[in-house]
C-alpha positions in Angstrom: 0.0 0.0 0.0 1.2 3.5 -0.5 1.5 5.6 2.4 -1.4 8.4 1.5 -3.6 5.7 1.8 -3.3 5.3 5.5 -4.6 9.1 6.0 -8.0 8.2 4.2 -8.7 5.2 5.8 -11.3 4.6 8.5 -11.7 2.0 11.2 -14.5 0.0 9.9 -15.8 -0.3 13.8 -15.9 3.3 15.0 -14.8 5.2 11.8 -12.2 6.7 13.5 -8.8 7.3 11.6 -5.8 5.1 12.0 -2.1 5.6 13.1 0.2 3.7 10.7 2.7 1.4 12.6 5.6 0.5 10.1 9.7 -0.2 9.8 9.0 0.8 6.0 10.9 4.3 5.3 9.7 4.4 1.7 6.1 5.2 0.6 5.5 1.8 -0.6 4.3 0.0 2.8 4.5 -3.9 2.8 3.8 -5.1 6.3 3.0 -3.2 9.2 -0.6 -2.3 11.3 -3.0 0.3 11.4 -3.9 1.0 15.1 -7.6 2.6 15.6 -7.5 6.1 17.3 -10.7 4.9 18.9 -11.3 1.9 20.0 -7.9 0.5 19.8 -8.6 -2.1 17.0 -5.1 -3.4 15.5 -6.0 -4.5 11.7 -2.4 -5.8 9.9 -0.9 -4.9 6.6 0.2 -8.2 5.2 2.2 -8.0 1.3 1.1 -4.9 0.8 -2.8 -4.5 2.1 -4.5 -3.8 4.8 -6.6 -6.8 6.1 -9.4 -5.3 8.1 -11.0 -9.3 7.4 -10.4 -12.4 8.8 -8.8 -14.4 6.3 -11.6 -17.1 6.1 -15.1 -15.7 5.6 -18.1 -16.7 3.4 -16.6 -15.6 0.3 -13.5 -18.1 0.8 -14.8 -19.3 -2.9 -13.8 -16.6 -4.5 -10.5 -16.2 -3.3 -10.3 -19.9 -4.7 -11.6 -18.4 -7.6 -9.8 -15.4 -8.6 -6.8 -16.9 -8.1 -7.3 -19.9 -10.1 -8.3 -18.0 -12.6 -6.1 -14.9 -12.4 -5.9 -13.4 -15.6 -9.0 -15.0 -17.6 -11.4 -11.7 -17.3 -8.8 -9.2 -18.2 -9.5 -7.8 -21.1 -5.6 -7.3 -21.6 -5.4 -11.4 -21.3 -8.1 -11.9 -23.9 -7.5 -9.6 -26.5 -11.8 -8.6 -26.3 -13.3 -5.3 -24.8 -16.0 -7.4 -22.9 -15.0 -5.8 -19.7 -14.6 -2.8 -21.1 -18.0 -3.1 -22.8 -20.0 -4.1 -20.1 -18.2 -1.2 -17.7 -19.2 1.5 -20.4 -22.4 0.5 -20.6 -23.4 -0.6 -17.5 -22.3 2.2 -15.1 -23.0 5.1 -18.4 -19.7 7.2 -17.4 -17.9 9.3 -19.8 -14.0 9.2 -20.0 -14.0 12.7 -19.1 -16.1 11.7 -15.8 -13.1 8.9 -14.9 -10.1 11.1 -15.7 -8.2 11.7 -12.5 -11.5 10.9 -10.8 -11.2 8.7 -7.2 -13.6 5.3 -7.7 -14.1 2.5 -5.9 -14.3 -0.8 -6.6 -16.3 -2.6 -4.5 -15.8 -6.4 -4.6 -12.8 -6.2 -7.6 -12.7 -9.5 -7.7 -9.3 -10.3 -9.6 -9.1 -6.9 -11.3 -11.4 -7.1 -14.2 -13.1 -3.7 -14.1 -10.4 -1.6 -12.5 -8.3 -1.9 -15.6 -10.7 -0.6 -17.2 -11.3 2.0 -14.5 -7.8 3.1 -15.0 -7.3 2.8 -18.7 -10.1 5.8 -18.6 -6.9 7.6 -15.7 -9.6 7.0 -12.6 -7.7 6.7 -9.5 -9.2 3.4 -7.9 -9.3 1.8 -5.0 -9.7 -1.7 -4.8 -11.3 -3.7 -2.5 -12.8 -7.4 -2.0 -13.6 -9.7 1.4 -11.6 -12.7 -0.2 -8.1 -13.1 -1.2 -9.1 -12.3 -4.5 -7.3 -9.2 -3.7 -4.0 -10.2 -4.0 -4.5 -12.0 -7.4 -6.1 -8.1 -8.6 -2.8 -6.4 -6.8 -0.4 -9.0 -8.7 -2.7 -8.2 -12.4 -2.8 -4.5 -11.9 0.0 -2.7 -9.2 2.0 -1.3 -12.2 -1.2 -0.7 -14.4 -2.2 3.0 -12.8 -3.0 4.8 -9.8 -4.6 2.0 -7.6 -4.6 0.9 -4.3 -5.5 -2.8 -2.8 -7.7 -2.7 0.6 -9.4 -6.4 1.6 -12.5 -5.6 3.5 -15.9 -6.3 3.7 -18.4 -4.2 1.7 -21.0 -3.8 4.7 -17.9 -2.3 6.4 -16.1 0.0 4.0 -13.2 1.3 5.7 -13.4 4.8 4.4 -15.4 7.8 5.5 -19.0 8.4 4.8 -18.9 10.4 1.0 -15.7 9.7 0.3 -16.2 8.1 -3.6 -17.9 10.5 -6.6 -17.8 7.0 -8.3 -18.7 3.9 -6.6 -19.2 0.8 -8.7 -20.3 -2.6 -8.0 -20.5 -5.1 -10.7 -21.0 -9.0 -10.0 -20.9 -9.0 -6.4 -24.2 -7.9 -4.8 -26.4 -10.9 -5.3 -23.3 -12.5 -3.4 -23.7 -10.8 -0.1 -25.4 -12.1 2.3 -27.9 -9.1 2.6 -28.0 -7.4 -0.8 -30.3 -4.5 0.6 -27.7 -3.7 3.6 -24.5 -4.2 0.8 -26.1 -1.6 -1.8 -26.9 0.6 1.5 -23.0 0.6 2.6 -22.5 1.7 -1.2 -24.4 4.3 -1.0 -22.9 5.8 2.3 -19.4 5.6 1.2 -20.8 7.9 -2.1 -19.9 11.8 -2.1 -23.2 14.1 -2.0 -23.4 14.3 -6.1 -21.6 11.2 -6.9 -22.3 8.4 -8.7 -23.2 5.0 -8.0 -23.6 2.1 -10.7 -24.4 -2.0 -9.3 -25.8 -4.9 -11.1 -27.6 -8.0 -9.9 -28.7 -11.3 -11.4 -32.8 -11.2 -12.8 -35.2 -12.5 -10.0 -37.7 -14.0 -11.9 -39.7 -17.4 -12.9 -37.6 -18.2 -15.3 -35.2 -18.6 -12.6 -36.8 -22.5 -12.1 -35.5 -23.7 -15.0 -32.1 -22.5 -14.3 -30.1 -26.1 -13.1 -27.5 -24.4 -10.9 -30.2 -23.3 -8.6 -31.4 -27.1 -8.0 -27.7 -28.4 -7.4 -26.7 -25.2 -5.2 -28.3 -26.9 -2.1 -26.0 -29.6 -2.4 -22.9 -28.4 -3.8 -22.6 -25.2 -0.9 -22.2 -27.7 1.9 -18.9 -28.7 0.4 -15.6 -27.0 0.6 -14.7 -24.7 -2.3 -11.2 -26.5 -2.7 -13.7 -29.8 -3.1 -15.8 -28.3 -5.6 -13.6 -27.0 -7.9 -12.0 -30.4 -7.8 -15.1 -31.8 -8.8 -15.8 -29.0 -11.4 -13.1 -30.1 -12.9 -13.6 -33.5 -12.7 -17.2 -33.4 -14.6 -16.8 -30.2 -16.5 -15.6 -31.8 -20.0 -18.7 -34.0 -20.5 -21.3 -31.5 -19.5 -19.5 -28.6 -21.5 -20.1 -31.1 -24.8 -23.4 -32.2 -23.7 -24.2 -28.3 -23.1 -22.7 -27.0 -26.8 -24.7 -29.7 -28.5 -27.9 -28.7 -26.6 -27.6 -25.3 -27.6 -27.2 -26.1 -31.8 -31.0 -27.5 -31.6 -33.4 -25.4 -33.3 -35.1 -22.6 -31.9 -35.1 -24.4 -28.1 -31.5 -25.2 -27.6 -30.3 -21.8 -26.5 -33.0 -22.4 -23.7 -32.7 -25.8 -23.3 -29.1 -25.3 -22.1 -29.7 -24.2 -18.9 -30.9 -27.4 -17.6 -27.2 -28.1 -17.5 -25.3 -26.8 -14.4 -22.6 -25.5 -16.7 -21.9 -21.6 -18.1 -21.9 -21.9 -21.6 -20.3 -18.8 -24.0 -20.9 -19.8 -27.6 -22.1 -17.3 -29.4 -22.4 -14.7 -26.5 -18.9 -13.5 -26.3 -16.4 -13.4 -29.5 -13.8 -15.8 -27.5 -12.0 -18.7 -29.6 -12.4 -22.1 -28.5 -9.2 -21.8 -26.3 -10.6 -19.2 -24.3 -14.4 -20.6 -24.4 -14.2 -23.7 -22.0 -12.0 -21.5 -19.9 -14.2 -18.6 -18.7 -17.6 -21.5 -19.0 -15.2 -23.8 -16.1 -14.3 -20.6 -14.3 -17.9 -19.3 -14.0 -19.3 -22.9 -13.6 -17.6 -22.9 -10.6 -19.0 -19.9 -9.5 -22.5 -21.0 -10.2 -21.8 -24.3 -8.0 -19.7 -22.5 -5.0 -20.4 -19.0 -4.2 -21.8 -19.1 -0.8 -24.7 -16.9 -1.5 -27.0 -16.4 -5.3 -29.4 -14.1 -4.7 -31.0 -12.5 -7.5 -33.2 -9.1 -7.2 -36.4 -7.3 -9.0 -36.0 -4.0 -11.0 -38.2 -2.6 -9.1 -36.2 -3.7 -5.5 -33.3 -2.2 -7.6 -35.2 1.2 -8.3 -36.1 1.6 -4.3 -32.7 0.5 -3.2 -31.5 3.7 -4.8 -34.7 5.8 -3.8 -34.6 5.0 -0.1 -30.6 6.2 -0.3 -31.4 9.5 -1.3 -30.0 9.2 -5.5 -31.7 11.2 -7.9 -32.2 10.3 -12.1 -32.4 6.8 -10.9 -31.9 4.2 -14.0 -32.8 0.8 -13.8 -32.6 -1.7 -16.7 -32.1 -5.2 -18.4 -28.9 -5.7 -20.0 -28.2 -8.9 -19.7 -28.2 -8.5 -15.7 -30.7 -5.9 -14.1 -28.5 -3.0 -13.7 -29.3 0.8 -11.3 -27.3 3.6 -11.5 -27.9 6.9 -10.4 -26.5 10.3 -8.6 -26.6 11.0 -4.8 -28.6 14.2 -3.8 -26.5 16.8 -2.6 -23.8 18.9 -3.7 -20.5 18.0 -4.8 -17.7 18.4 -1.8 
């Protein structure tokens, strides 16, 4: 971590600020703790970031994931804007809005969206529960202005309205209160900021979706163990999933009664790259430890009930909100 970012940071108890404790002379800070002015809490700096988590926690799966699959997401690793794509259009920010702009990632997972988030010259901070973080600080420490925080998103350890951007892409329907997660969002965002979050589609077709029969069984296992046997039965399903999909008219449908993700024809990946992000994501159908998908309309009052403004709320291929907090700017 760099040095500056002590001075912004907030015990996540009493948001009170923190005296950095350190033998590193430099700005660059590798070990080392942060000592709560008010109540005293001692949270470490272990390679690099501040760990204001204990190391296992309920999304212990996607450490396991990110780090198995590092690089897969980056747009940078597969040659494709689909990060870049889905950022654009999902949170609706111009490149003039990210220049030199603070953001916050909120659940970066292994770094797919701040790259993009820098490539626009945002300064970002990063942070996720798991140890997904340190697979996002190894893809992007020498990518931009970025710093790596592991923390849980209902305890953001910054001040209230610190963030004109706040993002939050993949992770909600993850937590295990969506309606408190998007809540701790919102208070971290600065009086005229902006907030954009996605969610998976509540809905009835949700029945027919397999990964939602198996997920009763599958979360009562270790995520080490499931990926083992994600691997394990991955091959035949993928096959029996791409030739579901080539039957007429029903197939495209048809293929999720396989617990398996399945890319063809959605992103323009080659057939290296296809099986790779349908096993990562198949994984994450079958481990994450919560999958909890929202209405529109749940989306809509989220933002209402915070206090945002020009609230937007649509389907694009996940249910998307994005807004701007009432209030002026700071």
């Amino acid at each position: 971590m760099r040095r500056s970012l002590a001075e912004i940071l907030r015990c996540p108890g009493c948001c009170s600020t923190l005296a950095l404790e350190t033998n590193a002379s430099g700005d660059e800070i590798e070990s080392g703790a942060l000592i709560c002015k008010g109540c005293a809490a001692t949270y470490p700096i272990e390679r690099g970031i501040p760990r204001f988590v204990p190391a296992q926690n309920y999304a212990h799966s996607f450490g396991v994931q990110w780090n198995r699959f590092r690089r897969t997401l980056l747009d940078s690793h597969s040659g494709q804007p689909i990060s870049r794509d889905r950022f654009a259009r999902y949170t609706g920010w111009s490149a003039e809005q990210l220049s030199g702009a603070l953001a916050l990632d909120a659940g970066c997972g292994a770094g797919r969206f701040a790259e993009v988030a820098l490539s626009f010259g945002a300064r970002v901070i990063a942070i996720d529960l798991s140890t997904a973080i340190d697979a996002a600080r190894e893809n992007l420490e020498n990518k931009g202005e970025i710093d790596f925080v592991q923390a849980d998103i209902n305890a953001i350890p910054f001040a209230p309205g610190s963030f004109p951007l706040v993002y939050c892409l993949g992770v909600i329907q993850h937590t295990p209160d969506p309606a408190k997660s998007f809540r701790a969002l919102a208070r971290v965002t600065a009086p005229g900021g902006r907030l954009a979050v996605d969610v998976y589609p509540a809905g009835w077709k949700n029945l027919f979706f397999a990964k939602y029969w198996i997920r009763p069984l599958t979360t009562r296992i270790s995520a080490e163990t499931s990926l083992r046997i994600v691997n394990r039965l991955f091959a035949p399903l993928y096959r029996l999933s791409r030739l579901v999909g080539r039957l007429p008219f029903a197939g495209h449908y048809l293929r999720y009664l396989i617990p398996v993700a399945n890319y063809t024809r959605v992103y323009p990946l080659d057939e290296g790259q296809l099986p790779e992000w349908a096993l990562l994501d198949t994984y994450d159908m079958w481990a994450s430890a919560y999958d909890q998908p929202q209405t529109l309309e749940t989306v809509r009052a989220w933002f209402r009930d915070a206090g945002f403004t020009d609230i937007e709320a649509f389907h694009a291929g996940l249910f998307v909100g994005r807004s701007v907090k009432s209030g002026e700017t700071g």
